[in-house]
Backbone and ligand atoms as CSV (ligand in chain L), in Angstrom:
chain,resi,resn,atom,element,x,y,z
A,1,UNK,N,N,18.376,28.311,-46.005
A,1,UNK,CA,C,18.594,27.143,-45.133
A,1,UNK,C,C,17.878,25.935,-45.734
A,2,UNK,N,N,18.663,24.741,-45.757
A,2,UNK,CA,C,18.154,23.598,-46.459
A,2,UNK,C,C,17.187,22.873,-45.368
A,3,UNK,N,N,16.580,21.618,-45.780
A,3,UNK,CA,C,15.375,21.491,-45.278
A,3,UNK,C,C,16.559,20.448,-44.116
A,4,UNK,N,N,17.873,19.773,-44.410
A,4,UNK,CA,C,18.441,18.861,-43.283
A,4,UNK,C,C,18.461,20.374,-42.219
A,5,UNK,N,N,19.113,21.215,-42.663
A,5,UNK,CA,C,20.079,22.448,-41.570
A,5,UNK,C,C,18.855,22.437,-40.467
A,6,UNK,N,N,17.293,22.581,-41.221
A,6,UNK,CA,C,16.135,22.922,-40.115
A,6,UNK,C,C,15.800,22.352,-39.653
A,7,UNK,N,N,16.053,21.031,-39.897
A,7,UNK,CA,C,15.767,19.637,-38.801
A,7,UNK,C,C,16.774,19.421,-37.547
A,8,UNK,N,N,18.061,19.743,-38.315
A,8,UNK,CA,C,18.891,19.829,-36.859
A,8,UNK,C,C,18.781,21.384,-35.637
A,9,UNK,N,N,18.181,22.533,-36.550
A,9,UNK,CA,C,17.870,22.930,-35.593
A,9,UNK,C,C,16.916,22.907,-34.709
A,10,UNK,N,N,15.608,22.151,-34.916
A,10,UNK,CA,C,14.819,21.771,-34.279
A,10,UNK,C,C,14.964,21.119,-33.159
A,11,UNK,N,N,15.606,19.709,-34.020
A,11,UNK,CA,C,16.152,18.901,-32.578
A,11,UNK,C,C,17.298,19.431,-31.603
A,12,UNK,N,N,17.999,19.951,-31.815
A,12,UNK,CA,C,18.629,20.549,-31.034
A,12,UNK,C,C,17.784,21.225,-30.292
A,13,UNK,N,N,16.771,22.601,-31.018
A,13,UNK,CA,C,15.903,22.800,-29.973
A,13,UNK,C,C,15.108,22.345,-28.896
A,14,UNK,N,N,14.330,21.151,-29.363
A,14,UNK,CA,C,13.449,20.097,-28.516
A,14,UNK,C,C,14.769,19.604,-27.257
A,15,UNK,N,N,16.080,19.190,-27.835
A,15,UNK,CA,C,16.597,18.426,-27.087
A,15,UNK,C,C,16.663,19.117,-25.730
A,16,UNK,N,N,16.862,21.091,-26.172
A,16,UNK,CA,C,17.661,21.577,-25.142
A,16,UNK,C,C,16.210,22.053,-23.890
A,17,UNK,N,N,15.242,21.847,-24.658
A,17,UNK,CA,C,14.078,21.872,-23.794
A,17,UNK,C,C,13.879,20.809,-23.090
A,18,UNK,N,N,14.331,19.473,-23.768
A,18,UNK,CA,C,13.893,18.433,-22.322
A,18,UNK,C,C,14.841,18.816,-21.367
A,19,UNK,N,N,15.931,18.715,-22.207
A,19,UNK,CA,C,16.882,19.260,-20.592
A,19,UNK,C,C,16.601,20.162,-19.761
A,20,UNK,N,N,16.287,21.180,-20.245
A,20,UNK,CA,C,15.782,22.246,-19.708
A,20,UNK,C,C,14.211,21.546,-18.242
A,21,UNK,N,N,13.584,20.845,-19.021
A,21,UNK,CA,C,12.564,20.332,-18.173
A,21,UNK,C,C,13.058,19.287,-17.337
A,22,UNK,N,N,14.043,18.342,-17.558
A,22,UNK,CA,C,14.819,17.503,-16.789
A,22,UNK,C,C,15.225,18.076,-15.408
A,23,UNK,N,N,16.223,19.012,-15.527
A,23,UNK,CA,C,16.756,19.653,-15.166
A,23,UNK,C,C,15.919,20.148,-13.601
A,24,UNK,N,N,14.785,21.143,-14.334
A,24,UNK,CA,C,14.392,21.885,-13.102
A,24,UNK,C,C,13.097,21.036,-12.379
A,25,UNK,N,N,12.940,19.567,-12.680
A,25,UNK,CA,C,12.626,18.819,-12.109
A,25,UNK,C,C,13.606,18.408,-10.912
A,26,UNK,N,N,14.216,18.471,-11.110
A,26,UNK,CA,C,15.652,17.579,-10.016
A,26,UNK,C,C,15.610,19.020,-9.241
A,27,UNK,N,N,15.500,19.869,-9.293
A,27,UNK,CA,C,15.641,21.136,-8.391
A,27,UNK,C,C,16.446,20.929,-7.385
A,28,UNK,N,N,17.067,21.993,-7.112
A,28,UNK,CA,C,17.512,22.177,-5.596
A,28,UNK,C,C,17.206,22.072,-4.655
A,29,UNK,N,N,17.139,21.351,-3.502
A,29,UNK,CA,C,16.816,21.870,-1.868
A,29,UNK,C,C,15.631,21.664,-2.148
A,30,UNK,N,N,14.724,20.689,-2.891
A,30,UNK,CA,C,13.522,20.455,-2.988
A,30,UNK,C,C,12.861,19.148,-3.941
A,31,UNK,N,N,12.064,18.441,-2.624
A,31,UNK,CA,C,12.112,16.995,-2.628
A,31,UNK,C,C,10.271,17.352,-3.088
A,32,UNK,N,N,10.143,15.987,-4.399
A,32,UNK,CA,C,8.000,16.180,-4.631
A,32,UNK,C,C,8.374,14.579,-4.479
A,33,UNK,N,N,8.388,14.173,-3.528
A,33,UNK,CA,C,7.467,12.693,-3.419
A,33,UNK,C,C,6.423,12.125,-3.393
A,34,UNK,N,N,5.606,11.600,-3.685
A,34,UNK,CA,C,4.412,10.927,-3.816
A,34,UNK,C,C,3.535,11.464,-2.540
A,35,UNK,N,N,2.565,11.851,-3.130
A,35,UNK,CA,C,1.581,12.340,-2.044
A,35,UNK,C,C,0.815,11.503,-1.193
A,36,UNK,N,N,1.073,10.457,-1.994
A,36,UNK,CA,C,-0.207,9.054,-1.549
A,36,UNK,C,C,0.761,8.440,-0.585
A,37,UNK,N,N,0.264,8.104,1.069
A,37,UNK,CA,C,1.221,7.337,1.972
A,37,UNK,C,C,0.329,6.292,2.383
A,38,UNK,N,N,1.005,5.236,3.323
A,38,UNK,CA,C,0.335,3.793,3.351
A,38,UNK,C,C,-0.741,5.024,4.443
A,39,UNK,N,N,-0.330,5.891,5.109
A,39,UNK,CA,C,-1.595,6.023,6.058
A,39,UNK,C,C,-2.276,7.527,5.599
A,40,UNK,N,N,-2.624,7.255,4.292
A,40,UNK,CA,C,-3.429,8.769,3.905
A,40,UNK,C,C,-2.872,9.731,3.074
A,41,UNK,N,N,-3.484,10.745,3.158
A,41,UNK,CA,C,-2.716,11.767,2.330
A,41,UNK,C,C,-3.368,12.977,2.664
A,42,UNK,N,N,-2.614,14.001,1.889
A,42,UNK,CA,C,-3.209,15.672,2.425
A,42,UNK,C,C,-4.478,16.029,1.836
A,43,UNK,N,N,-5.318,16.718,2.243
A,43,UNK,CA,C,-6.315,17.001,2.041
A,43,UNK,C,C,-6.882,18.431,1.939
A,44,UNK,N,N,-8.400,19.125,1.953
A,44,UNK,CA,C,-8.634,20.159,1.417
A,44,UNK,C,C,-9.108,20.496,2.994
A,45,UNK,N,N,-9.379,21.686,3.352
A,45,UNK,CA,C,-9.550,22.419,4.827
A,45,UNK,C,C,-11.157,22.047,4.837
A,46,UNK,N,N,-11.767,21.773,3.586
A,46,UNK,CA,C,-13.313,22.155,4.378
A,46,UNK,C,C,-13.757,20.880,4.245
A,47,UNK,N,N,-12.884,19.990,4.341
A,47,UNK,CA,C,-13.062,18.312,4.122
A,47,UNK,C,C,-12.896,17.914,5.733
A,48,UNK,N,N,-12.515,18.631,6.648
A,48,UNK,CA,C,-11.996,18.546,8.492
A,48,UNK,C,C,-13.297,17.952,8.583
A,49,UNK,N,N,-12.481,16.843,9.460
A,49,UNK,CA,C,-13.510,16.171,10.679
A,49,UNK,C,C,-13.028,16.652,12.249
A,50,UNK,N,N,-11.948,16.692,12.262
A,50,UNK,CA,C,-11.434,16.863,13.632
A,50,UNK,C,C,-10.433,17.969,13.888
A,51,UNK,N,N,-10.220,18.813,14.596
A,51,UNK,CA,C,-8.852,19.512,14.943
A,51,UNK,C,C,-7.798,19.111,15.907
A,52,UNK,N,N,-6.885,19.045,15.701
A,52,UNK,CA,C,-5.970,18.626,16.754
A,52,UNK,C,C,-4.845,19.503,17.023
A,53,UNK,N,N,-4.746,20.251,18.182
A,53,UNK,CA,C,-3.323,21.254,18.331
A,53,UNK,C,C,-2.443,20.801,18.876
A,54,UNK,N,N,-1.239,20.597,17.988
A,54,UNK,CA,C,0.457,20.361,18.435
A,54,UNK,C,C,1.223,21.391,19.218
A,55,UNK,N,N,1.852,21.500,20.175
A,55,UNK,CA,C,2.560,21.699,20.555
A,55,UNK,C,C,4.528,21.675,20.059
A,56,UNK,N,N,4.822,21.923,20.260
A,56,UNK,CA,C,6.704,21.497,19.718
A,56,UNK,C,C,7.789,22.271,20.306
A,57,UNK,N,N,8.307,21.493,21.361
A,57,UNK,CA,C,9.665,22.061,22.909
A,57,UNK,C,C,10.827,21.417,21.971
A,58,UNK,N,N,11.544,22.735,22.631
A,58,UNK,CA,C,12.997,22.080,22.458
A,58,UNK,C,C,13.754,21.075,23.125
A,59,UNK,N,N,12.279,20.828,24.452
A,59,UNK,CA,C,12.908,19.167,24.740
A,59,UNK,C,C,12.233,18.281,23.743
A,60,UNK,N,N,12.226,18.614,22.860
A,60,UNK,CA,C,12.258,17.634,21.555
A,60,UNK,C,C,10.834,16.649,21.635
A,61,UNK,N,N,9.788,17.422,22.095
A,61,UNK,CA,C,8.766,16.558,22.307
A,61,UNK,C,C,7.112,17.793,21.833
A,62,UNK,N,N,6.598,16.705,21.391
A,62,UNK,CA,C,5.439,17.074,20.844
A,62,UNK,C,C,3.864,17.065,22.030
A,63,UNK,N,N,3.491,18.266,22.044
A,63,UNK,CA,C,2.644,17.723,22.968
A,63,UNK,C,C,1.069,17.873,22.364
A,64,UNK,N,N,0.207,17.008,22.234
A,64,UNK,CA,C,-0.720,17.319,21.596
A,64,UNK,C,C,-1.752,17.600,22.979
A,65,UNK,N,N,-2.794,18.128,21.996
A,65,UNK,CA,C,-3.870,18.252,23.422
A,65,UNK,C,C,-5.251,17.775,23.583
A,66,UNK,N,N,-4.641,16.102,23.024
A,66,UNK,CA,C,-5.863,15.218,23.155
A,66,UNK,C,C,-5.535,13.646,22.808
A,67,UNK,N,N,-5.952,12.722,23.459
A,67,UNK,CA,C,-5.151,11.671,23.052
A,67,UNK,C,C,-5.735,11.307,21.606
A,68,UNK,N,N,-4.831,10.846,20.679
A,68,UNK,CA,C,-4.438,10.405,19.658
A,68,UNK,C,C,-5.538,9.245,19.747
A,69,UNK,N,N,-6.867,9.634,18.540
A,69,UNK,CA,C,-7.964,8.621,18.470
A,69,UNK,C,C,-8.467,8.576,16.991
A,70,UNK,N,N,-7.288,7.903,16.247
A,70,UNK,CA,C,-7.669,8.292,14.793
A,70,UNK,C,C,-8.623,6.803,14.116
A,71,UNK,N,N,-9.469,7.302,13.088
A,71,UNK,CA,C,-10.191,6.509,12.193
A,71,UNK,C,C,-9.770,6.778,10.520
A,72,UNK,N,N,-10.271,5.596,9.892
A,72,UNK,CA,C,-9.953,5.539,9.113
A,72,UNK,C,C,-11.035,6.528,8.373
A,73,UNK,N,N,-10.770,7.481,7.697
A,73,UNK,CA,C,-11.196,8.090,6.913
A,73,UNK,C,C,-11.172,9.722,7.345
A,74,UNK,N,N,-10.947,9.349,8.785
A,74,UNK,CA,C,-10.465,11.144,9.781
A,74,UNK,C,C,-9.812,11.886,8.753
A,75,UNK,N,N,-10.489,13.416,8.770
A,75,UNK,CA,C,-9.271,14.420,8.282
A,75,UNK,C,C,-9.156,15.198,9.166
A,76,UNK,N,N,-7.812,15.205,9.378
A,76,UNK,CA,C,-7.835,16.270,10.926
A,76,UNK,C,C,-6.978,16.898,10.206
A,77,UNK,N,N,-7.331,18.698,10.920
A,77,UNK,CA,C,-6.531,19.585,11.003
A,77,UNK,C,C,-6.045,19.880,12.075
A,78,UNK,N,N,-4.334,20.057,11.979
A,78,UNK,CA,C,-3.686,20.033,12.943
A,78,UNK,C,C,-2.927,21.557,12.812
A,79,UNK,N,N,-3.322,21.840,13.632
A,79,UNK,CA,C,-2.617,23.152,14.103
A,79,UNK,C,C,-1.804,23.039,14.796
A,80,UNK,N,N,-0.355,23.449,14.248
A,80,UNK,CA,C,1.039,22.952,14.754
A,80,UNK,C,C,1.421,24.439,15.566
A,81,UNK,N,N,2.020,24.678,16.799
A,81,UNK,CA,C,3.102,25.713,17.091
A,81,UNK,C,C,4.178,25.513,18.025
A,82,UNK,N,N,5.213,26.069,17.476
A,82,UNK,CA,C,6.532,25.403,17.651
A,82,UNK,C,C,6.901,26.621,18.773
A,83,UNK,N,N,6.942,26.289,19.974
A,83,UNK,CA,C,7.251,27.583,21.219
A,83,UNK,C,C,8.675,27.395,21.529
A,84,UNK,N,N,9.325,26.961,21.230
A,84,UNK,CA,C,10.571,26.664,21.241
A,84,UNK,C,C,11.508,28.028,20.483
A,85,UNK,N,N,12.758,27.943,20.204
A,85,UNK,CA,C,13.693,28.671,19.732
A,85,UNK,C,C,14.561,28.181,18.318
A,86,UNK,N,N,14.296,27.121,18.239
A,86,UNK,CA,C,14.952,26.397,17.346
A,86,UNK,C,C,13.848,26.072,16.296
A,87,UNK,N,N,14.050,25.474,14.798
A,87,UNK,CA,C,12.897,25.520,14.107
A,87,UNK,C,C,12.478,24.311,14.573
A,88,UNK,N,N,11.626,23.493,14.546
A,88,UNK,CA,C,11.105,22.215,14.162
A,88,UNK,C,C,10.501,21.562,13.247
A,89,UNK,N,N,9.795,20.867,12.884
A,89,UNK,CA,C,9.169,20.132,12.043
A,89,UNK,C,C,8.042,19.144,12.160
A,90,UNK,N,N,6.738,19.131,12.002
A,90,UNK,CA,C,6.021,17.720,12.245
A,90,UNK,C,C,5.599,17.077,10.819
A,91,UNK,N,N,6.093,16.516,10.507
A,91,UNK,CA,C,5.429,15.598,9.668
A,91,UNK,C,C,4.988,14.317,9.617
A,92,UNK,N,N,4.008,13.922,8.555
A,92,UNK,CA,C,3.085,12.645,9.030
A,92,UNK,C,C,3.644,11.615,7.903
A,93,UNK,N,N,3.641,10.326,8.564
A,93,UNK,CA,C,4.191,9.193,7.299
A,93,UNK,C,C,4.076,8.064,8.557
A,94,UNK,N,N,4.173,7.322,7.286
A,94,UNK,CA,C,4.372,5.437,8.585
A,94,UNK,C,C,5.969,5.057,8.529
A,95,UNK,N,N,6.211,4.233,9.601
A,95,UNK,CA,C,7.942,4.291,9.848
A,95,UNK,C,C,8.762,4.796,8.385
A,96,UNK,N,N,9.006,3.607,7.533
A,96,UNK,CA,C,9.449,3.506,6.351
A,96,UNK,C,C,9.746,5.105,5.903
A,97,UNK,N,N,8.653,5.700,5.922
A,97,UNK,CA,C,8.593,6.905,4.899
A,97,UNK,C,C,9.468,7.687,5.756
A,98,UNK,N,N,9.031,8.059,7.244
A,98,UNK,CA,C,9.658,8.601,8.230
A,98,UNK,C,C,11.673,8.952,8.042
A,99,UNK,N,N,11.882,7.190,7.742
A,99,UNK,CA,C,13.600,6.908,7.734
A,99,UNK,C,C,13.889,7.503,6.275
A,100,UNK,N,N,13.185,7.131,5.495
A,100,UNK,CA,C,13.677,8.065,4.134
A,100,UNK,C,C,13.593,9.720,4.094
A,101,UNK,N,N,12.483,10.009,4.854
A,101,UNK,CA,C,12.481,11.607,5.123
A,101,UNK,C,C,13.626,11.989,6.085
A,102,UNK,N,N,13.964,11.552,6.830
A,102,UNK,CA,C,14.684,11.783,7.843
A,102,UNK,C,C,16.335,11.613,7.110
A,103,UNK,N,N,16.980,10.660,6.073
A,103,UNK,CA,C,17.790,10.138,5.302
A,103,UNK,C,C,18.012,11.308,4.507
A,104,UNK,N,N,17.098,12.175,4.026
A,104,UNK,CA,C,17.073,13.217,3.102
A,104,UNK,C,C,17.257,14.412,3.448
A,105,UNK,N,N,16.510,14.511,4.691
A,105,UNK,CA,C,17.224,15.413,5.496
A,105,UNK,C,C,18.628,15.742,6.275
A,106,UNK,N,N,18.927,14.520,6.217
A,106,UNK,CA,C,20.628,14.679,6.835
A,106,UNK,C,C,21.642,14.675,5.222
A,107,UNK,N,N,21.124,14.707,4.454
A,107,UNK,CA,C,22.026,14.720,3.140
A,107,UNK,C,C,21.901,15.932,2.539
A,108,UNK,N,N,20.638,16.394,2.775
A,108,UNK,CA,C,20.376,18.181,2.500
A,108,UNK,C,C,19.411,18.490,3.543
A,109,UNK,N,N,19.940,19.100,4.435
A,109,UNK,CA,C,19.253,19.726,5.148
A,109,UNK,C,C,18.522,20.899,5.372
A,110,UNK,N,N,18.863,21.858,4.299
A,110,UNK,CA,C,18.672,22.993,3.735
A,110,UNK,C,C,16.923,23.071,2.699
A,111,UNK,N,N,16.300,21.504,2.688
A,111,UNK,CA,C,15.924,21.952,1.882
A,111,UNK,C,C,14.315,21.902,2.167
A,112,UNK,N,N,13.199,22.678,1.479
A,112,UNK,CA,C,12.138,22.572,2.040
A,112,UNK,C,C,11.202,21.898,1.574
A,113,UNK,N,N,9.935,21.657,1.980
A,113,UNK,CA,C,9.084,20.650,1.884
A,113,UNK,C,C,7.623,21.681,1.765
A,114,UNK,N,N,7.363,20.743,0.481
A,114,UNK,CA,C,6.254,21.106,-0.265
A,114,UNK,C,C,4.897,19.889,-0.514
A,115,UNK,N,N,5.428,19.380,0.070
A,115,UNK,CA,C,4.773,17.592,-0.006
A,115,UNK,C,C,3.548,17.553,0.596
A,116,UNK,N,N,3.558,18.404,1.290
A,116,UNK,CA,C,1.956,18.274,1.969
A,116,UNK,C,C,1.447,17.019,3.263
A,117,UNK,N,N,2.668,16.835,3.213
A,117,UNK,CA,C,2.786,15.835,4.685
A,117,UNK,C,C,3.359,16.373,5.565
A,118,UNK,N,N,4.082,17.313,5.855
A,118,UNK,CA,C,4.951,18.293,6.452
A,118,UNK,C,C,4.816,19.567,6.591
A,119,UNK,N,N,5.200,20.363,7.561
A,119,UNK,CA,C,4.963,21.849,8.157
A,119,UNK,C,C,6.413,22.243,8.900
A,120,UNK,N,N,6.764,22.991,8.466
A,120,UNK,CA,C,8.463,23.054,9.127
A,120,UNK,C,C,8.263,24.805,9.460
A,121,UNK,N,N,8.713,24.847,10.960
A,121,UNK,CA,C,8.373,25.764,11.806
A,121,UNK,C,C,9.707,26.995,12.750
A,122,UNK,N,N,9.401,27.985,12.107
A,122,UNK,CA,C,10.308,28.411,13.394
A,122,UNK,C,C,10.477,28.927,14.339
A,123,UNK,N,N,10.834,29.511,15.200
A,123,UNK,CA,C,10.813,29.552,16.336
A,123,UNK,C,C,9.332,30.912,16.642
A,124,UNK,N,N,8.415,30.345,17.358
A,124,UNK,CA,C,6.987,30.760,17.518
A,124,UNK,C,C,6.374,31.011,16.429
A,125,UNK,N,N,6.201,29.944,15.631
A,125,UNK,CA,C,5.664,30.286,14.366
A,125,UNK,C,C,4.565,28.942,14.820
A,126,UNK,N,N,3.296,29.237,13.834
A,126,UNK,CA,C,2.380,28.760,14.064
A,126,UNK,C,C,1.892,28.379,12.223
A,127,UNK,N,N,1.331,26.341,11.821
A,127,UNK,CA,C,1.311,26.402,10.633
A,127,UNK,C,C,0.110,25.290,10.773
A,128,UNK,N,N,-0.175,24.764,9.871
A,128,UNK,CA,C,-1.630,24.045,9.422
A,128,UNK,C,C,-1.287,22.757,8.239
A,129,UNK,N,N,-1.952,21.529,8.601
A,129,UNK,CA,C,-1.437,20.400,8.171
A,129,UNK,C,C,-2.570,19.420,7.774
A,130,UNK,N,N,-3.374,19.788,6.927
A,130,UNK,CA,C,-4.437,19.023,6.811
A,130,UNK,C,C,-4.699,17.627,6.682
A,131,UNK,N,N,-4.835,16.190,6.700
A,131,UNK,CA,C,-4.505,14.985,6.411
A,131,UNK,C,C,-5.982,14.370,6.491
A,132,UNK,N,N,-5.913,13.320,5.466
A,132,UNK,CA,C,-7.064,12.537,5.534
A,132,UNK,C,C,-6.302,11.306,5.749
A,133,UNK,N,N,-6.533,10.531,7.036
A,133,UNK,CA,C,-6.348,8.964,7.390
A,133,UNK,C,C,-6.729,8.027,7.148
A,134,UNK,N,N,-5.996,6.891,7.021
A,134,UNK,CA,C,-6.243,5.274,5.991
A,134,UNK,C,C,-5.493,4.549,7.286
A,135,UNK,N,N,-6.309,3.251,7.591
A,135,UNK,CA,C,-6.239,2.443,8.656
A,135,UNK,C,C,-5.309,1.608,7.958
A,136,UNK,N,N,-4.317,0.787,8.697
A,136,UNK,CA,C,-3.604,0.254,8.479
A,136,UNK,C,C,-2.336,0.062,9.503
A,137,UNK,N,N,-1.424,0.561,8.405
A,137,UNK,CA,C,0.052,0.643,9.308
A,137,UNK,C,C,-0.005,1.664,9.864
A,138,UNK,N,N,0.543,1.741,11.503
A,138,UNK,CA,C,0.836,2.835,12.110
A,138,UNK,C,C,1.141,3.978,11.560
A,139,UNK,N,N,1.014,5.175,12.180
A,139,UNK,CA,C,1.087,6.544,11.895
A,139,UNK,C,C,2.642,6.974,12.408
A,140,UNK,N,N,3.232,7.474,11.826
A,140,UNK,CA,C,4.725,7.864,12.276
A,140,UNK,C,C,4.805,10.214,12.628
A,141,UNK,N,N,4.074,10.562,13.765
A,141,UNK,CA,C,4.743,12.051,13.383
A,141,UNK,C,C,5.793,12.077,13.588
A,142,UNK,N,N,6.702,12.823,12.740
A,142,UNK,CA,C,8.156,13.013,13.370
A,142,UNK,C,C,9.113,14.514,12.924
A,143,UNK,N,N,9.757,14.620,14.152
A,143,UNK,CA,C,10.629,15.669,13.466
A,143,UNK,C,C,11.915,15.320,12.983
A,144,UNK,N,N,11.832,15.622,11.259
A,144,UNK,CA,C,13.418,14.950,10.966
A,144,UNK,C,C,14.303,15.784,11.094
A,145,UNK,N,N,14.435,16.755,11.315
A,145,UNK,CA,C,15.733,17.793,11.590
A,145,UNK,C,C,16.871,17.269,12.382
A,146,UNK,N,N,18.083,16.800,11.836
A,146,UNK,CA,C,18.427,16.337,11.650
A,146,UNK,C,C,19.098,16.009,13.508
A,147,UNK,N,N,19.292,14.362,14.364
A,147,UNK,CA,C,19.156,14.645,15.752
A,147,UNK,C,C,17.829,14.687,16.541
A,148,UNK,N,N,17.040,15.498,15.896
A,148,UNK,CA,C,15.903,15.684,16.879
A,148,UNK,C,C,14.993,14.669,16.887
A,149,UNK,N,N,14.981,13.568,15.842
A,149,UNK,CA,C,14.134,12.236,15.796
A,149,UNK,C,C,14.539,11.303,17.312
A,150,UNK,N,N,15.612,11.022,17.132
A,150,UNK,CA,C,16.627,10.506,17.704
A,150,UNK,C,C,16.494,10.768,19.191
A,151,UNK,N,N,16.441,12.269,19.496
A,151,UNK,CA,C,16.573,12.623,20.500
A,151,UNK,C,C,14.335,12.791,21.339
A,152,UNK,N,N,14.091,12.210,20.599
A,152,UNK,CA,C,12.550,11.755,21.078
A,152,UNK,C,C,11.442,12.426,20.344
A,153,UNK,N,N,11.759,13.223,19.081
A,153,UNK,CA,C,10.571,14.359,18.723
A,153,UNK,C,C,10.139,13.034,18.125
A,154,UNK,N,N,9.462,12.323,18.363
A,154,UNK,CA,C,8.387,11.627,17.721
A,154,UNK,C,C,7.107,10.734,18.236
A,155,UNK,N,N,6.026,10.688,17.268
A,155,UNK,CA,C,4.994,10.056,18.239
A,155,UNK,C,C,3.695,8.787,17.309
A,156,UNK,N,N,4.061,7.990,18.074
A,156,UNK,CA,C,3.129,6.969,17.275
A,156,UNK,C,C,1.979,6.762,17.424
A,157,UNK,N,N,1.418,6.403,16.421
A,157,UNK,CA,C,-0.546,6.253,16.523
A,157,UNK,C,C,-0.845,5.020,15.975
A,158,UNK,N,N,-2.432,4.276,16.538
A,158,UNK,CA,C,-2.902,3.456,15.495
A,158,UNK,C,C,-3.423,4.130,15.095
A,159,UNK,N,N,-3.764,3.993,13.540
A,159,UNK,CA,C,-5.261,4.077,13.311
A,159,UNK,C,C,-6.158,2.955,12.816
A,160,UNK,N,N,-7.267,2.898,13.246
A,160,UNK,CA,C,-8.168,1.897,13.362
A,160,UNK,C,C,-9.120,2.308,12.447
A,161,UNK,N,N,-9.656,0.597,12.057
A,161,UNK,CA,C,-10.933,0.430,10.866
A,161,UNK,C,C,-12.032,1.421,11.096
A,162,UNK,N,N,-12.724,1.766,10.292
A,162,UNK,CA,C,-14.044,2.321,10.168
A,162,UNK,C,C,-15.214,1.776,11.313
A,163,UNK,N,N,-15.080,1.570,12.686
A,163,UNK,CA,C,-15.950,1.170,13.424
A,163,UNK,C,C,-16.407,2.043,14.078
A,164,UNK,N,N,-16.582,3.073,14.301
A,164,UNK,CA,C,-16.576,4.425,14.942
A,164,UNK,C,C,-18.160,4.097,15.152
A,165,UNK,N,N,-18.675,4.134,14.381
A,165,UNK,CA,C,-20.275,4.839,14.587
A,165,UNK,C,C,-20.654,3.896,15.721
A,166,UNK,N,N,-20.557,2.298,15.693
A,166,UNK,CA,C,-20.629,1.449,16.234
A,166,UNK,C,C,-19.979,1.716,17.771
A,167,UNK,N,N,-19.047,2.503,17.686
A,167,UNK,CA,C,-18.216,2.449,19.332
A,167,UNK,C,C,-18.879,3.783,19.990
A,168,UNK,N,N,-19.247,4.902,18.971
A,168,UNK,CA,C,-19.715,6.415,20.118
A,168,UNK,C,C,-20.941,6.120,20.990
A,169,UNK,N,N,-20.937,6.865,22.139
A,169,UNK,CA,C,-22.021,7.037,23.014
A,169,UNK,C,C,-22.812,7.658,22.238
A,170,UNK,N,N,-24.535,7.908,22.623
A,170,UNK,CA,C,-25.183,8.662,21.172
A,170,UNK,C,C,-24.653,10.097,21.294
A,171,UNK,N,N,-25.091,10.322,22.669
A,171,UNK,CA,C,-24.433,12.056,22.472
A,171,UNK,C,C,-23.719,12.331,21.645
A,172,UNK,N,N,-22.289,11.595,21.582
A,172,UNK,CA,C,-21.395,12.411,21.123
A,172,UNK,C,C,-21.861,11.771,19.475
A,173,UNK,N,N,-22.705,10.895,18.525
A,173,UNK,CA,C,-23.167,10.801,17.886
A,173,UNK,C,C,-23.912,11.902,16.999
A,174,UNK,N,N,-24.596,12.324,18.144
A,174,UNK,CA,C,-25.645,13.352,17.939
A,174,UNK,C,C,-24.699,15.128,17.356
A,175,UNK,N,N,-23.999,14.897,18.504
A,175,UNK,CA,C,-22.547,16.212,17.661
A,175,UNK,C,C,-22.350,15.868,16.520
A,176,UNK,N,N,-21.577,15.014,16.153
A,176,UNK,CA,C,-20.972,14.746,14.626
A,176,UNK,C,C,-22.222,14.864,13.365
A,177,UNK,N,N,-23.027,14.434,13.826
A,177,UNK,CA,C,-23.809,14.062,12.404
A,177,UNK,C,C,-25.608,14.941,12.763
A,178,UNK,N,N,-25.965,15.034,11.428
A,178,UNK,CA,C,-26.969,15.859,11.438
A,178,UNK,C,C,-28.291,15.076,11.827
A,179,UNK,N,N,-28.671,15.445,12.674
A,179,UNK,CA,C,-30.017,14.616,13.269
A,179,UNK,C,C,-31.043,13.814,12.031
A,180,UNK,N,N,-30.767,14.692,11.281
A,180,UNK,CA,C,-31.981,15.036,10.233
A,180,UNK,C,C,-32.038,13.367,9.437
A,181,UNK,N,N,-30.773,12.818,9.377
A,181,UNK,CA,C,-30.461,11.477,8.561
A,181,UNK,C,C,-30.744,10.287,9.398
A,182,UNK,N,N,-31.130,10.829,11.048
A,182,UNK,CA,C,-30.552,9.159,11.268
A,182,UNK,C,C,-31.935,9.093,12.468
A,183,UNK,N,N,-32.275,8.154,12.213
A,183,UNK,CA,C,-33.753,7.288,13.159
A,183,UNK,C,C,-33.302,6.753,14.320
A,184,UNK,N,N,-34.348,7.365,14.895
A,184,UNK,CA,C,-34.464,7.302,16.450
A,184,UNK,C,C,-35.968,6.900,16.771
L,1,CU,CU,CU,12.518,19.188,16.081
């Protein structure tokens, strides 16, 4: 084999590998969008500041079991369970992201979510959603399956600047943080 013959088989080789990597990037039934959202992103379990448990009816409504009091820098773990019969979905984003998730879902609906903003549930299934929060634009949860936005599964939040320490009573001061740091 001459030294042109081994150059074209090379490139041919390389070529059929990008494709090859092209390719199973675009995957099937499976969306990697940017992890980073205007209000936060997913986070590690032993990074929790707060827990919060979801609820999810097939009257298309989310019930949490505490009012919605987020800060900027909160990582709450949310323990989602869907008591319903039908699957659901909660995921976290600000409007914008919400209509494109929701857009993607009615064009493939089939497909699942690995994004780490999302927990998709089925019927009495119980899942875990870790998030660290960034003040800004509103918080969007929503279920995009496809109808069920529409039909009310969704719920809005502020979240607010870093003023927290400044707003708690001490008690509940005294919970959060270790005595040991702070003068009295
Ligand atoms: Cu739903």
């Amino acid at each position: 084999m001459n030294m042109y013959s081994k150059l074209i088989l090379v490139s041919l080789f390389t070529g059929s590998l990008l494709f090859l990597t092209a390719t199973s990037h675009a995957g099937v039934g499976h969306h990697a969008h940017e992890h980073k959202s205007s209000v936060g992103e997913p986070a590690k379990g032993r990074e929790v500041t707060k827990i919060i448990t979801v609820t999810m009816l097939d009257s298309m409504k989310y019930v949490f079991d505490q009012p919605l009091d987020l800060y900027e820098g909160d990582v709450v773990r949310f323990i989602v369970t869907n008591k319903g019969v039908i699957p659901h979905e909660f995921s976290i984003g600000d409007s914008e992201e919400q209509k494109k998730h929701a857009e993607m879902m009615r064009n493939n609906p089939s497909m699942s979510h690995e994004d780490g903003n999302t927990v998709s549930l089925g019927a009495g299934e119980t899942g875990e959603l870790v998030w660290r929060f960034k003040a800004g634009e509103k918080v969007v949860f929503a279920c995009n399956i496809p109808g069920h936005f529409e039909a009310g599964m969704h719920k809005m939040a502020a979240v607010f600047p870093l003023s927290r320490e400044k707003i708690l009573p001490d008690s509940e001061m005294n919970e959060k943080h270790d005595h040991s740091t702070h003068k009295h």
